[in-house]
N, C-alpha and C positions, 0 to 999 in steps of 0.2 A: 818214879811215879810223880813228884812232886813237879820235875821238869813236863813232863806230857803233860799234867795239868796245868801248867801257864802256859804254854803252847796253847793249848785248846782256848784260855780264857783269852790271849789276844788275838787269835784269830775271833773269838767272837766280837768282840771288840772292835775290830779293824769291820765286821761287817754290819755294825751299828748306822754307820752313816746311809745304808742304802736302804733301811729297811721301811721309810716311811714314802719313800720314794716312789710314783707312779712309774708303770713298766716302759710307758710311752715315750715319758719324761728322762728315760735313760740314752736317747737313740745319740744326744749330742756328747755322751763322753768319749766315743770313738772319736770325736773329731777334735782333740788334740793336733796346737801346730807339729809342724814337722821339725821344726827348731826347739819346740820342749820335747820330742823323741831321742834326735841327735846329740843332745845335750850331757844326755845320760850314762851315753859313753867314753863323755870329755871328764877323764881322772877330778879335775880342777872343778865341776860343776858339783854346785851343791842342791839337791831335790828341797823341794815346797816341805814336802814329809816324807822323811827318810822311808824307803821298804814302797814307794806309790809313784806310779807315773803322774806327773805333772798333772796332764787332765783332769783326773782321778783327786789329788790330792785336793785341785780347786774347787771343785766341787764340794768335795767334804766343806773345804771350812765355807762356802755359797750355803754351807745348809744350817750352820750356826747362826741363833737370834742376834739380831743388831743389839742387844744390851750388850754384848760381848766383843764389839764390835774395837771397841781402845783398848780393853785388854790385847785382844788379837795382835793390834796394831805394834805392840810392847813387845813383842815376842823377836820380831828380826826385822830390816828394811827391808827384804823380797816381802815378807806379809803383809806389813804396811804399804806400799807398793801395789800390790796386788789386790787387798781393800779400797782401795785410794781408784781403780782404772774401772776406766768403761766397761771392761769385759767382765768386773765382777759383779757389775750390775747385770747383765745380759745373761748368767749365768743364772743369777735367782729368779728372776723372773721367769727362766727357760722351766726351775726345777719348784717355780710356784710357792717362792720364799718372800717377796716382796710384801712390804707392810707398809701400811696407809699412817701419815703421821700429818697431824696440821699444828703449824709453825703458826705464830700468831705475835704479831707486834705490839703490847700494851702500853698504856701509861697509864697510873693509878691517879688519886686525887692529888700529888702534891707534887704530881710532873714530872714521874722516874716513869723512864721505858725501861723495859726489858723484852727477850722474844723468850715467848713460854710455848710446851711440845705438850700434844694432846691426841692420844692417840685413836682408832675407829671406833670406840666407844663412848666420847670423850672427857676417860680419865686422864686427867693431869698427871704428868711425868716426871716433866723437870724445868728448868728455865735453862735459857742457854748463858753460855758465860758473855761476859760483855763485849761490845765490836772494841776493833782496837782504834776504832776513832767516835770522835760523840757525835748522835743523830742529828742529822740536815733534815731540813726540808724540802720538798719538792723531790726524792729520791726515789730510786727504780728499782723493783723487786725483780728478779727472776730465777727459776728454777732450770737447774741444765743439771742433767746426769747424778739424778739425785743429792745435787750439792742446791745451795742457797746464796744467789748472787745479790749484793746490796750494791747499787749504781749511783752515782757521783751526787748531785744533790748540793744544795746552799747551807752556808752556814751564814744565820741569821744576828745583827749587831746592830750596837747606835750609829754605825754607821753605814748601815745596809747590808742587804744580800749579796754575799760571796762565793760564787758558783765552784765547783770543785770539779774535780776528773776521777774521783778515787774510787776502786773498784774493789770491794772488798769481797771474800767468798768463805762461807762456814759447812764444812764437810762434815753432815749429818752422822757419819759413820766413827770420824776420830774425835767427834764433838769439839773442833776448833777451828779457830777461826785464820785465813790468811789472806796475805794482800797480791792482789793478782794485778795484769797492765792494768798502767791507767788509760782510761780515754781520751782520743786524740783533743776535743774537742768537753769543756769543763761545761755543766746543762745542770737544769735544773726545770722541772716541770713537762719532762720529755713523757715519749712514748718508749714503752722497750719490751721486750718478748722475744721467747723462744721459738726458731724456727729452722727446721730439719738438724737439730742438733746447734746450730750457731745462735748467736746472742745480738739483737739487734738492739740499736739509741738513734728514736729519730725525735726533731725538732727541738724543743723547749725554750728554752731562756739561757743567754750566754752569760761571760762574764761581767760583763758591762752592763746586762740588764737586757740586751736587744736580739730581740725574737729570731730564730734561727728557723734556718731551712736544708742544716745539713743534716747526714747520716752515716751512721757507720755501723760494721758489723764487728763483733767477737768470734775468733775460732780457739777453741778451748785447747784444741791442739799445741797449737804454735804459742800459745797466753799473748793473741797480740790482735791490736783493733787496727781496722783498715775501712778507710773511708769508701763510702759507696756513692752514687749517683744523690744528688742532693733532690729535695723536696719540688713542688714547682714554685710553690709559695712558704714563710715562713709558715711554724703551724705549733703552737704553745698552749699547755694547762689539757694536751691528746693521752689516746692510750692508744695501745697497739694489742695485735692476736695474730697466731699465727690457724690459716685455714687451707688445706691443700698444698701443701707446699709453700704459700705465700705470705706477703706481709700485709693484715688489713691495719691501716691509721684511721683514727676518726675519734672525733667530739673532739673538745677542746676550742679553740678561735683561730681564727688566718688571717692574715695582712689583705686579703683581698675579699673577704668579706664583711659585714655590717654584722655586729655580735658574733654569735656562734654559729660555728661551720656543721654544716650537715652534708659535707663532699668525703669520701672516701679514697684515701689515697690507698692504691693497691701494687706494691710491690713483686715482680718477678724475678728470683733470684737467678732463675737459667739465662732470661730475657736480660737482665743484670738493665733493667727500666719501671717507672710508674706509670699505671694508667689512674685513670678516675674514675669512680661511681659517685650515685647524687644521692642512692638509698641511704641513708647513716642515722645518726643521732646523734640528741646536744647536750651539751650542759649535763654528763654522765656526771654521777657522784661516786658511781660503784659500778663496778664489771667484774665475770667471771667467766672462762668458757668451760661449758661443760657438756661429753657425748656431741661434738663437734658442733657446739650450737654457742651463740655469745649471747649472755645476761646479761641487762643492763639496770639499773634504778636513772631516770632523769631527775633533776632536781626539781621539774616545771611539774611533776605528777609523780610524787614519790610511794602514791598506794598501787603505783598498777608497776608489774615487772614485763621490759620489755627483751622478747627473745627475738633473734636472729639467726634466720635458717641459711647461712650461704649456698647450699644446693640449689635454692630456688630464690637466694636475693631476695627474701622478705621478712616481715615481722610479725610477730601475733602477740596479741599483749592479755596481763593475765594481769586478774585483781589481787592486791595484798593484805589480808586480812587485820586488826587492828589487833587483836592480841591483850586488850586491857592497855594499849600506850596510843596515846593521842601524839607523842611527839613524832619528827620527819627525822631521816639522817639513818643509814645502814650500811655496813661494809658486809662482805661477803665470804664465806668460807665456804670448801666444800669437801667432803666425808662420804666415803661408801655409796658414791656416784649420786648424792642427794645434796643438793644445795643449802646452806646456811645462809639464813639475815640476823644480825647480831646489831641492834640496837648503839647506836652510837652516843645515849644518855641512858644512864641507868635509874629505872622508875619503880615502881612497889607493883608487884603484881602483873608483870614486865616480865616475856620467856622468848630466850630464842625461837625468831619460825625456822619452819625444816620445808624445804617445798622439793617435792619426788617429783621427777619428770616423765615416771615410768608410770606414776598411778593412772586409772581415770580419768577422763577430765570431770573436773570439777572436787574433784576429793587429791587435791596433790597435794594442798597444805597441813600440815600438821604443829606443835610445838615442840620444842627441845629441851632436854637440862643443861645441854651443852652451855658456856657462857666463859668467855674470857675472864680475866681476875680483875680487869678497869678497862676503859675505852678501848676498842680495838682498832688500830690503825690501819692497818693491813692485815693480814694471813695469806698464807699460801699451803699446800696440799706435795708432800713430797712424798714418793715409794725407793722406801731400799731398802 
C-alpha cells in the first residue's frame, strides 16, 4: 500500500507542469526534433528529466519563473545550455511564460552607475552585478534574444577619448555577465539595433576621433561581426531602429551637411544596400520604438513628443505635459506597452509621465510612481 501510494503521488506530480497550461498552447509539444527522439535509444544519451521525452521535459522547465532561473542553471550543463538558447525562449513565449522586466542604467549623486531590474509593476528587484569593464561613454545598448548587449563606447582621460571595440553581453536568465567578439571597427557615439535577430553598429566616432561611415553587422550564432556596405556619408552622435525588416539611421550630424542631419539612411539587408529618405529628425535626446512606431523627444522642442509612422513615412506630434517640473531633459522606458519619460533631474513634486498609445486622444497622458533610484541613463525593456 505504502508503494501504490507514491506511485500515485508522483505521477501526480509529474502532471503538475501541465495543468496551468492553455489546451491550444499544447499543439507544439508533439513537435520535438527528431534527433531528441533518436537519442533516446542511444544507451550513452542522457534525457533533460529522466522518465520525459526531451520535448516534454523542456517544456516543464519553459514553465518555471525566471527567479529560478540560476538555480536551474546549477543543476547540469544540458540545463544551462538549454536556458542559455534561442529555443528556450521560443518555447515560453509559445506557452505564455514570458515576463516584462525593465533594465535601467543609473547613476546616483556621487557618480556610481549601476543597472537596476524593475519589473511590470515597477517594483524594484535587484541590481545587477557589475560589467566586467568600467562605463564608457558614448556606448550602445541592445537587446537580442532576451540577453543585454553593451557595445564598445570611449573611455574618457586627460588625455582624451579612447574609442573601444568591446562587446560585452549580460544574460538575464543566469544573471552574469560575458564578453562576446569584439567589433571590427572600435566607435563611440554610433547607431546600433536589433534587426531580424542580427545586431547592427553603424557610424560614430573612431579611434582617432574621425567620424566614420562604416558598418557592420553581429550574428549571435557564429559571435562574430562582419562588415557590411558602408554609409554614403560619415554620420556621428545617430541612432538606429529596426522597421520591416530594415535598418532606419537618422538624427545625429553628416560630413555633408551644415548642423544636423534630417536625411534617413535606410538599410536592406536582402538588397545588402542604402537608400535615402529626407523625412527624419534632429538633435533627438531620446528615442524609443514602441507598437512599430518610433518616439522621439528633439532637444529644439522638448514639451512636444514626436512619433513616426513608417507605414505611411510621417509624424504626428503630441504635447508633453509639465508635471509640476519646469526643467528639459527625458530618457525613456517602456512597460506593459505604455511609454515612460523619467525626468533626467530630480525636482520636489516631480513624477514620472506614463503616455498610453491605445487611450483616446487627448487623455494618453497619465503619471507614474514608477522612478529610477538617480539619473537614468538609459533603459531598456527585456521579455524571458
Amino acid at each position: 500500500m505504502p508503494g501504490l501510494i507514491s506511485e500515485r503521488k508522483r505521477a501526480k506530480e509529474s502532471n503538475m507542469c501541465f495543468t496551468n497550461l492553455p489546451q491550444q498552447d499544447i499543439s507544439f509539444i508533439s513537435k520535438g526534433s527528431p534527433q531528441s527522439r533518436s537519442k533516446v535509444a542511444n544507451d550513452s544519451y542522457v534525457p533533460i528529466l529522466p522518465g520525459l521525452p526531451d520535448d516534454v521535459a523542456k517544456l516543464c522547465l519553459s514553465l518555471v519563473p525566471r527567479t529560478n532561473f540560476s538555480a536551474m542553471a546549477a543543476v547540469s550543463k544540458r540545463w544551462r545550455s538549454f536556458i542559455q538558447s534561442e529555443e528556450f525562449m521560443t518555447i515560453r513565449e509559445q506557452a505564455g511564460m514570458l515576463e516584462e522586466w525593465l533594465y535601467m542604467l543609473t547613476m546616483d549623486d556621487e557618480g556610481e552607475s549601476r543597472w537596476e531590474v524593475l519589473d511590470c509593476l515597477g517594483n524594484k528587484h535587484h541590481v545587477l552585478p557589475p560589467m566586467p569593464s568600467e562605463l564608457k561613454a558614448g556606448f550602445g545598448v541592445v537587446v537580442l534574444h532576451g540577453k543585454l548587449l553593451v557595445l564598445a563606447g570611449c573611455i574618457v582621460s586627460e588625455a582624451g577619448a579612447s574609442a573601444t571595440s568591446d562587446v560585452y553581453q549580460y544574460d538575464s536568465c543566469l544573471n552574469s555577465w560575458s564578453k562576446l567578439a569584439s567589433m571590427n571597427v572600435a566607435r563611440y557615439h554610433f547607431a546600433c539595433t536589433e534587426v531580424n535577430g542580427l545586431v547592427y553598429a553603424v557610424g560614430g566616432y573612431g579611434e582617432n576621433g574621425e567620424s566614420l561611415s562604416s558598418a557592420e553587422v553581429y550574428n549571435p550564432e557564429t559571435n562574430k561581426w562582419t562588415m557590411i556596405e558602408p554609409l554614403r556619408r560619415p554620420r556621428w552622435g545617430c541612432f538606429a531602429c529596426g522597421f520591416k525588416g530594415k535598418l532606419y539611421v537618422m538624427g545625429g550630424r553628416s560630413s555633408f551637411t551644415i548642423g544636423n542631419s534630417k536625411f534617413v539612411d535606410v538599410y536592406d539587408p536582402v538588397k545588402q544596400s542604402w537608400c535615402e529618405m529626407k523625412n527624419g529628425c534632429v538633435m533627438v535626446i531620446a528615442h524609443a520604438v514602441l507598437d512599430k512606431k518610433l518616439y522621439c523627444i528633439e532637444w529644439k522642442d522638448q514639451r512636444k513628443l514626436s512619433i513616426f509612422n513608417p507605414e505611411a513615412n510621417s509624424w504626428e506630434m503630441v504635447p508633453v505635459p509639465l508635471t509640476g517640473s519646469l526643467s528639459i531633459g527625458f530618457q525613456f522606458g517602456i512597460l506593459d506597452g505604455k511609454l515612460l519619460l523619467f525626468s533626467l533631474r530630480e525636482e520636489p513634486g516631480y513624477r514620472t509621465l506614463l503616455f498610453d498609445p491605445e487611450a483616446p486622444s487627448g487623455s494618453g497622458w497619465k503619471t507614474s510612481n514608477i522612478k529610477p533610484s538617480g539619473s537614468c541613463l538609459c533603459s531598456v525593456t527585456i521579455k524571458a
